[in-house]
LODRENLO-121662 format. One record per residue (C-alpha): x, y, z; residue in three letters. Coordinates in nm, 3 decimals, padded with zeros to 5 digits. Layout:
BEGIN
SITE    east   north      up residu
SITE       X       Y       Z    Ala
...
This chain:
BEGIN
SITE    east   north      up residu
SITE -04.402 -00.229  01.789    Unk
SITE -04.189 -00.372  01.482    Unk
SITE -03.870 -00.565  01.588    Unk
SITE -03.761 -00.376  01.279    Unk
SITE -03.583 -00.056  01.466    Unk
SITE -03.363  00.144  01.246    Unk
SITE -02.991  00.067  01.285    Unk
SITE -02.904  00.434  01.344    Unk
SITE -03.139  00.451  01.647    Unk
SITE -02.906  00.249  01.789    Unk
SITE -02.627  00.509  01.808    Unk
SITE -02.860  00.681  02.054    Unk
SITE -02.948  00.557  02.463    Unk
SITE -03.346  00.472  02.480    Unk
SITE -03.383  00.620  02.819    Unk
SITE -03.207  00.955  02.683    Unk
SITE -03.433  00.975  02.390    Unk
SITE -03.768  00.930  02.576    Unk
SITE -03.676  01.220  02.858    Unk
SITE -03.561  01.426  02.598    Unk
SITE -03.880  01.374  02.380    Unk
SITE -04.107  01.417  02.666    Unk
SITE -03.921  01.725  02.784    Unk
SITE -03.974  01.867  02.448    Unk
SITE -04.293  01.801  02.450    Unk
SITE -04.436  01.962  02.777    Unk
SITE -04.606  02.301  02.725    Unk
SITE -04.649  02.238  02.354    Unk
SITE -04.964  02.263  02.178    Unk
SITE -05.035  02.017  01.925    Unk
SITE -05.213  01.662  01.852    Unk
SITE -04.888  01.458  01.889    Unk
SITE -04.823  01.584  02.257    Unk
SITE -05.167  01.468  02.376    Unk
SITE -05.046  01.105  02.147    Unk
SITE -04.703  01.138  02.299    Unk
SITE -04.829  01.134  02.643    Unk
SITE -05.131  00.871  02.556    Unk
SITE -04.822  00.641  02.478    Unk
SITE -04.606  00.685  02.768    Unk
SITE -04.908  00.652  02.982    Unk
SITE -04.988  00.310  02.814    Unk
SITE -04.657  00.171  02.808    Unk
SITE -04.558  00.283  03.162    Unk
SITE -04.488 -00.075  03.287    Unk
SITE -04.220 -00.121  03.053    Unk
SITE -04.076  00.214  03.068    Unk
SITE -03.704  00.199  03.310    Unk
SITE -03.763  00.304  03.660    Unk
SITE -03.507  00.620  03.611    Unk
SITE -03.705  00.675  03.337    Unk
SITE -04.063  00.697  03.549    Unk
SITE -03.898  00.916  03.799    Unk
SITE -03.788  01.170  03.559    Unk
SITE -04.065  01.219  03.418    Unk
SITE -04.281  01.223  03.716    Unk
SITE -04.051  01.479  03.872    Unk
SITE -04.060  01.671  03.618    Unk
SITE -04.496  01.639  03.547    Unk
SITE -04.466  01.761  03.947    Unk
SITE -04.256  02.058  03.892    Unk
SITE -04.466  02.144  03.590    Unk
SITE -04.797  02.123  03.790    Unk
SITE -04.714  02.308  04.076    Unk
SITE -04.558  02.595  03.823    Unk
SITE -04.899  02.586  03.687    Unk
SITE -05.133  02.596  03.974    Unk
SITE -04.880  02.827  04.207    Unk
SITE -04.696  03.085  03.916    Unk
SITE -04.924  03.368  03.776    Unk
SITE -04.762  03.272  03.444    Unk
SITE -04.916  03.413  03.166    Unk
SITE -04.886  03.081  02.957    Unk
SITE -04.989  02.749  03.026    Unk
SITE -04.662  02.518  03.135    Unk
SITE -04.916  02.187  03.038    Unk
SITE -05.013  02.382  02.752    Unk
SITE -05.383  02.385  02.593    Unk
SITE -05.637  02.210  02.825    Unk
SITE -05.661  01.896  02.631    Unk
SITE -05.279  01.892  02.633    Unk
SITE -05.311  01.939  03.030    Unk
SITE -05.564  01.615  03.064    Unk
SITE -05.358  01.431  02.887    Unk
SITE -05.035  01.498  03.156    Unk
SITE -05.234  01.501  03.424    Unk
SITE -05.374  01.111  03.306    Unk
SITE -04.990  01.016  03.265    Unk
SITE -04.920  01.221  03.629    Unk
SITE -05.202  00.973  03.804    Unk
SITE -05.043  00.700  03.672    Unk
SITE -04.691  00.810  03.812    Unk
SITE -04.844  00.877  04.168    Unk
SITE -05.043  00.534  04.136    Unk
SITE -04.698  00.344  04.088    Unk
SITE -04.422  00.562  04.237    Unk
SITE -04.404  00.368  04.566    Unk
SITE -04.278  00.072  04.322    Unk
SITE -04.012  00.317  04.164    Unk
């Protein structure tokens, strides 16, 4: 990443803008949410712990919303959108006892 970060991002708190993002982006169905979770998933070590447990909370609720409700939409939306939280939900549940 560029050491070049806009000044105006700076008006905003990191950890509020990645939850935010990554609540906007669950259930959607498009390229960049299968990207935005790719990212998350490969920058996990550096992500804030508070950070991690949000958004493994959250993955949770989502999965057991789509595997228990008789919803008739998708809360992970398409399947390849679904993989891709499911990849990032492994990787909470292989370092949540470090959280």
């Amino acid at each position: 990443m560029s050491n070049n970060i806009p000044e105006y991002l700076s008006l905003f708190d990191p950890e509020e803008l990645i939850v935010c993002s990554f609540r906007y982006y669950v259930g959607r169905r498009t390229i960049s949410t299968v990207s935005f979770a790719n990212n998350l998933r490969k920058n996990w070590e550096s992500l804030p712990d508070r950070v991690k447990s949000v958004i493994g909370n959250d993955l949770e609720f989502e999965i057991k919303s789509f595997y228990e409700d008789d919803a008739p939409f998708s809360p992970l939306g398409d399947p390849c959108d679904r993989e891709a939280w499911m990849n990032l939900y492994q990787k909470y549940l292989d370092t949540k006892d470090r959280l």
